[in-house]
C-alpha positions as CSV (number, residue, x, y, z in Angstrom):
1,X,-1.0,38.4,-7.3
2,X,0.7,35.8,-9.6
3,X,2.4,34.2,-6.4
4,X,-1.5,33.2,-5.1
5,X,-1.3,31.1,-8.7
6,X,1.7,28.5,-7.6
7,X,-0.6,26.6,-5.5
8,X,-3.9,26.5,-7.4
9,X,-4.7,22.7,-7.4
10,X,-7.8,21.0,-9.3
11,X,-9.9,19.1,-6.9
12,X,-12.8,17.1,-9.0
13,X,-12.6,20.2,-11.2
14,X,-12.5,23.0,-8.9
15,X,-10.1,25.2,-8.8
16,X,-8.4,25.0,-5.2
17,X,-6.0,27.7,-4.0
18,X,-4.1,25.7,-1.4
19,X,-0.7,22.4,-0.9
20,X,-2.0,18.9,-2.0
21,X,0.3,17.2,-0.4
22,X,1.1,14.1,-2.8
23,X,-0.1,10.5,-1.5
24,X,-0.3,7.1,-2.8
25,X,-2.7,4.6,-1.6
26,X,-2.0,1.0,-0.7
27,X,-3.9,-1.7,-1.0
28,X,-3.1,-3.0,2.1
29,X,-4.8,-5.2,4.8
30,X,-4.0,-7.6,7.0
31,X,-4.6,-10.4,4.6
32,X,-2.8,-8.7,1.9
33,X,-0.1,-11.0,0.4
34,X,3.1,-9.4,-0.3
35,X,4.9,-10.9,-3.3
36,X,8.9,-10.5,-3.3
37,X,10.8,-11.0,-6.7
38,X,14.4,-12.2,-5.9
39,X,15.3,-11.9,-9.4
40,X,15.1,-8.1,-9.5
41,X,14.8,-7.4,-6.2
42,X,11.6,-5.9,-6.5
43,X,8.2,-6.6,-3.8
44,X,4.5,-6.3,-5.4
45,X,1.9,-5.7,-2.6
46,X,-1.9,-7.5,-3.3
47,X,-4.2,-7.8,-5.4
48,X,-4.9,-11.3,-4.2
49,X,-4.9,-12.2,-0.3
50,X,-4.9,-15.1,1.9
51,X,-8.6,-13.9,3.4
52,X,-9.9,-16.6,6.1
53,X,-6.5,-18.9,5.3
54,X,-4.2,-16.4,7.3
55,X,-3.9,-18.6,10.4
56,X,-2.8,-21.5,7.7
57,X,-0.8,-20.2,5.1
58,X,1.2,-17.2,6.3
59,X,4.8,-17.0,7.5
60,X,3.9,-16.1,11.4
61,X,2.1,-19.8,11.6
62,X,4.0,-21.8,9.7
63,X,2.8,-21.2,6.2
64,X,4.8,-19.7,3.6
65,X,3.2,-16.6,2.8
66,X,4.2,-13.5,3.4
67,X,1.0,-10.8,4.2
68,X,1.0,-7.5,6.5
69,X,0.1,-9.7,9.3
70,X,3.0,-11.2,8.9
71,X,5.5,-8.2,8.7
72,X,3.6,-6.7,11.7
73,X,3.7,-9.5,13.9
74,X,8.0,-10.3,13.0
75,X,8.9,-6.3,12.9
C-alpha cells in the first residue's frame, strides 16, 4: 500500500491522493505590457499595463509598446 503514498498531494491542507499537475499563472491580459531586456536577454510580463491607452501606445498602432495584444495581433 506504500505505492498509494507517491501521489498524496496537500490541497489547502487536505491530504489528496491524486497528480497535481504543476502550473504557473500569468498575469496576462490584453493590456498587459511585456517588458524585453536586451541586455540579458530576458522578457518580464506586467505588472503595469497600458489599460484604455492600447489603441495609442502599443506596437500594432503605432506606439511602441509591446502588450499581448500586440503579440496576438503580429503572430
Amino acid at each position: 500500500m506504500n505505492y498509494l503514498l507517491k501521489n498524496v498531494r496537500l490541497i489547502d491542507g487536505i491530504r489528496a491522493n491524486i497528480a497535481v499537475p504543476d502550473t504557473v499563472s500569468l498575469p496576462l491580459g490584453g493590456d498587459t505590457v511585456i517588458h524585453i531586456n536586451e541586455k540579458d536577454k530576458s522578457v518580464q510580463v506586467g505588472s503595469d499595463s497600458v489599460g484604455y491607452r492600447l489603441e495609442q501606445e502599443t506596437l500594432p498602432f503605432g506606439g511602441q509598446i509591446i502588450s499581448g495584444t500586440g503579440i496576438a495581433l503580429t503572430a
